[in-house]
C-alpha positions as a Markdown table, in Angstrom:
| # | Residue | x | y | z |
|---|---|---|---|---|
| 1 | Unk | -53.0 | -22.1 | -44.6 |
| 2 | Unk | -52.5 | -19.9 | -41.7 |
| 3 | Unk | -55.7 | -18.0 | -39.7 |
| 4 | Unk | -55.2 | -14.9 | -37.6 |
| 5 | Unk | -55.8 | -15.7 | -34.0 |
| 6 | Unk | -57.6 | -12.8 | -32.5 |
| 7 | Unk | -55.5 | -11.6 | -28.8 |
| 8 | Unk | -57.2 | -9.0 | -26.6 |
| 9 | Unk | -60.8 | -10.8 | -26.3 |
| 10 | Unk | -61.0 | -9.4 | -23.1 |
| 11 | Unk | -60.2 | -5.9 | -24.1 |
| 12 | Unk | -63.6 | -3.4 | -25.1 |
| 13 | Unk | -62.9 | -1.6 | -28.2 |
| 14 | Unk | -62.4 | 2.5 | -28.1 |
| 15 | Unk | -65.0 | 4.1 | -29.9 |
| 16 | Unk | -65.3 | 7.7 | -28.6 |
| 17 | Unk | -62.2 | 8.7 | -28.5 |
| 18 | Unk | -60.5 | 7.3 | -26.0 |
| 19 | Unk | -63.8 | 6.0 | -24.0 |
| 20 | Unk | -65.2 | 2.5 | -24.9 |
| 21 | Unk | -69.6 | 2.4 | -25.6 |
| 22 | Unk | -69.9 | 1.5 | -22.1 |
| 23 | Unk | -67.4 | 4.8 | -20.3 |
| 24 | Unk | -69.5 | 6.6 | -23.2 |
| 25 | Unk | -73.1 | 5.7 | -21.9 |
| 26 | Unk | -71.9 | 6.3 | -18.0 |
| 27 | Unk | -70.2 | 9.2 | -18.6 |
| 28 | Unk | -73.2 | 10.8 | -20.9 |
| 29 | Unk | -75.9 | 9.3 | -18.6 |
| 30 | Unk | -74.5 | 10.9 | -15.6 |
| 31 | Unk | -74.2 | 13.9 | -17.2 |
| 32 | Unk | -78.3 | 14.1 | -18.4 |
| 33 | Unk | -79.5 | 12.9 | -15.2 |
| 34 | Unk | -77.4 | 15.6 | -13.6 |
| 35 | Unk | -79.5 | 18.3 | -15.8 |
| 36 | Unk | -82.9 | 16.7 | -15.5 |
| 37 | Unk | -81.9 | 17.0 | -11.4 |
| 38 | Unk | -81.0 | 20.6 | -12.3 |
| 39 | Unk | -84.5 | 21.4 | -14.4 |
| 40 | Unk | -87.1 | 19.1 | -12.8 |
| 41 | Unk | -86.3 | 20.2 | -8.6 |
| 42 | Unk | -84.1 | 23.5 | -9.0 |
| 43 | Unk | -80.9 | 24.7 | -7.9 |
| 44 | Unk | -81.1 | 24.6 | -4.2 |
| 45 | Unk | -81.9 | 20.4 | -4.3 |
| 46 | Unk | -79.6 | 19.8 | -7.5 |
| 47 | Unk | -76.7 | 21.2 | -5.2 |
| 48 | Unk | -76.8 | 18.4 | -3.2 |
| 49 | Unk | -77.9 | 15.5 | -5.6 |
| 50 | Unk | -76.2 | 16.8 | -8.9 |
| 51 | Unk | -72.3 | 16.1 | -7.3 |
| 52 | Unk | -73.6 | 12.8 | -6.0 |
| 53 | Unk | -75.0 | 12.0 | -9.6 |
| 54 | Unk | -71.7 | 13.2 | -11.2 |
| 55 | Unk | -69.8 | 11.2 | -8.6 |
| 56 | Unk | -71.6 | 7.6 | -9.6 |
| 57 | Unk | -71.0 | 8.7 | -12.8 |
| 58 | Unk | -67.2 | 9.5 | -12.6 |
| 59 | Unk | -66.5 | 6.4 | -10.6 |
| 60 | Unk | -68.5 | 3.7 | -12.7 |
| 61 | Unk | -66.7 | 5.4 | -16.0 |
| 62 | Unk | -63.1 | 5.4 | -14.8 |
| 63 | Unk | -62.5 | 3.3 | -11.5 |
| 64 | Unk | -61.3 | -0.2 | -11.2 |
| 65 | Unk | -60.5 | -2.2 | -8.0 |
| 66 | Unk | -58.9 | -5.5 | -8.3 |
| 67 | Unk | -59.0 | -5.2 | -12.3 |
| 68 | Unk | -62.6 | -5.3 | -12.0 |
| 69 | Unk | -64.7 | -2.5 | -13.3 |
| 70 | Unk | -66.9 | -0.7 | -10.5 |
| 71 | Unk | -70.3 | -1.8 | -11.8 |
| 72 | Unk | -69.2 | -5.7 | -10.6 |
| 73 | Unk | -67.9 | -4.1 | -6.9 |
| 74 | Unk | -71.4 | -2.3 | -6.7 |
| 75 | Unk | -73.1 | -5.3 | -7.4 |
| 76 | Unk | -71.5 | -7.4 | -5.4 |
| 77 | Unk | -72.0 | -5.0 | -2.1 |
| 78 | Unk | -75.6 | -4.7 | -3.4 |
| 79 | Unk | -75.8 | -8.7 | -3.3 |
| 80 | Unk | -73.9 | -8.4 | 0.1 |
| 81 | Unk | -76.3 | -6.5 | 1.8 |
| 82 | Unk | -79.3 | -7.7 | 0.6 |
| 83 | Unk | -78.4 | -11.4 | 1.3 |
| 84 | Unk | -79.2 | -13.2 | 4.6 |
| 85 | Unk | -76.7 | -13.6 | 6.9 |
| 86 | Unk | -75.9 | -15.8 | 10.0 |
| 87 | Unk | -76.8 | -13.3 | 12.9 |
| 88 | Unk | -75.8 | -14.2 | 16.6 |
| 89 | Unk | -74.8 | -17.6 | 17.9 |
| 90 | Unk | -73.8 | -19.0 | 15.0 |
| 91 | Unk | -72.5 | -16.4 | 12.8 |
| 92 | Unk | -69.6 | -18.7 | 12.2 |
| 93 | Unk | -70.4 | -22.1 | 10.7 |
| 94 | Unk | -67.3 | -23.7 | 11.4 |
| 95 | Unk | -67.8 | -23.1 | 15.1 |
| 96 | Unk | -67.9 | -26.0 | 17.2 |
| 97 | Unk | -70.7 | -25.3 | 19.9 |
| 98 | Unk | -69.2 | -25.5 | 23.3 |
| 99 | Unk | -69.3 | -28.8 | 25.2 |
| 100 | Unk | -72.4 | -28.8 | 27.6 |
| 101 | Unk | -71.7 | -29.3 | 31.0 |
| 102 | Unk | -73.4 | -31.7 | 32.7 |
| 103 | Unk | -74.0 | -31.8 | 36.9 |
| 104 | Unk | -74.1 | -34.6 | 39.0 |
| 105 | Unk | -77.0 | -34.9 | 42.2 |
| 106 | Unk | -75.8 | -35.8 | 45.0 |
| 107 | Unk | -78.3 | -39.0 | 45.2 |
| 108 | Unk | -75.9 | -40.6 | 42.6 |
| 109 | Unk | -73.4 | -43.0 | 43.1 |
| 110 | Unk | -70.0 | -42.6 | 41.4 |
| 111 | Unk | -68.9 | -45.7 | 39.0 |
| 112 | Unk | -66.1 | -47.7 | 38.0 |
| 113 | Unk | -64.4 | -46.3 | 34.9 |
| 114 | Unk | -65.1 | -46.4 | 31.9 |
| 115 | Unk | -63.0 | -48.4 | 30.2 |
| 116 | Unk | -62.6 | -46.9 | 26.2 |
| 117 | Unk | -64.4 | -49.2 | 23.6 |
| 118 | Unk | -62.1 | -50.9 | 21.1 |
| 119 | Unk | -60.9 | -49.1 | 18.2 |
| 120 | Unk | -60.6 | -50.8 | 14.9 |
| 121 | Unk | -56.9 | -50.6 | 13.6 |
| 122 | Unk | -57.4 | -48.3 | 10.0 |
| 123 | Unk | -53.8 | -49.2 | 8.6 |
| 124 | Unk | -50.8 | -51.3 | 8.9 |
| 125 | Unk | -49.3 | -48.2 | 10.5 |
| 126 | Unk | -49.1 | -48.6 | 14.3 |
| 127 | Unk | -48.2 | -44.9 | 14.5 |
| 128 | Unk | -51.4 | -44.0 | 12.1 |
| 129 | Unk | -53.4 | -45.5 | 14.9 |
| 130 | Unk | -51.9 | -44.6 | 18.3 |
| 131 | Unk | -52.6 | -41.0 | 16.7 |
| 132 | Unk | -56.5 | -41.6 | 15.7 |
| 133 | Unk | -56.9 | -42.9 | 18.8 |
| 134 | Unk | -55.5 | -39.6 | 20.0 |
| 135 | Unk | -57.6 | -37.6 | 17.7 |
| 136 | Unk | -60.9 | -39.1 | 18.6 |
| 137 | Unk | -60.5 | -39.5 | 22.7 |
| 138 | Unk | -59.4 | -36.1 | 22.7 |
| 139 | Unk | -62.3 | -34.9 | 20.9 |
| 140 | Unk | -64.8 | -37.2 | 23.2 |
| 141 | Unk | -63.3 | -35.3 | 26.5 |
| 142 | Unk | -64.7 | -32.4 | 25.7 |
């Protein structure tokens, strides 16, 4: 017995014409807000908030950025911008801070070297270890 396997999941269904439910509610939406603008404040405010209005409208019935339907790119700015953020100093996390310099008095005394402490050997590989010694002397000099 063979079943039909539905293709197109992803696809919304045309019901008005060539606009699916969703284009349909946007693009009539728009519109009645645009007229309660028009009867509730008047011409001279609706000039200036009805195009706006109409605008929204348009773009969250017909535009797509990235596949992705405007409603999800206004979210995601409104999530943006109303999320914390990492302001100054560290407004990179991945920043290493910079190394603190430290100064000597002159009532100190210089001393002998010092000498590095042993490193444990991690593989067989004496190449492997010549290089993480590289790695992590090179990281304590700064």
């Amino acid at each position: 017995m063979q079943f039909h396997v539905p293709q197109f999941i992803d696809v919304e269904d045309k019901l008005f014409g060539p606009f699916t439910f969703r284009q349909f509610v946007y693009m009539v939406g728009g519109l009645g807000l645009s007229y309660l603008v028009y009867k509730f404040f008047g011409i001279v405010i609706a000039i200036f908030l009805v195009p706006a209005i109409l605008g929204l409208s348009a773009a969250l019935t017909f535009v797509k950025i990235n596949n992705k339907p405007f409603i999800q790119i206004l979210e995601a700015w409104f999530k943006f911008n109303i999320n914390k953020k990492l302001y100054g100093r560290n407004l990179y996390i991945w920043r290493k801070d910079p190394p603190k310099k430290t100064t000597r008095s002159s009532s100190t005394t210089p001393t002998a070297p010092i000498e590095p402490s042993y490193i444990p050997r991690l593989s067989d590989s004496k190449l492997k270890d010549i290089s993480w010694g590289l790695d992590v002397l090179d990281v304590n000099k700064k």
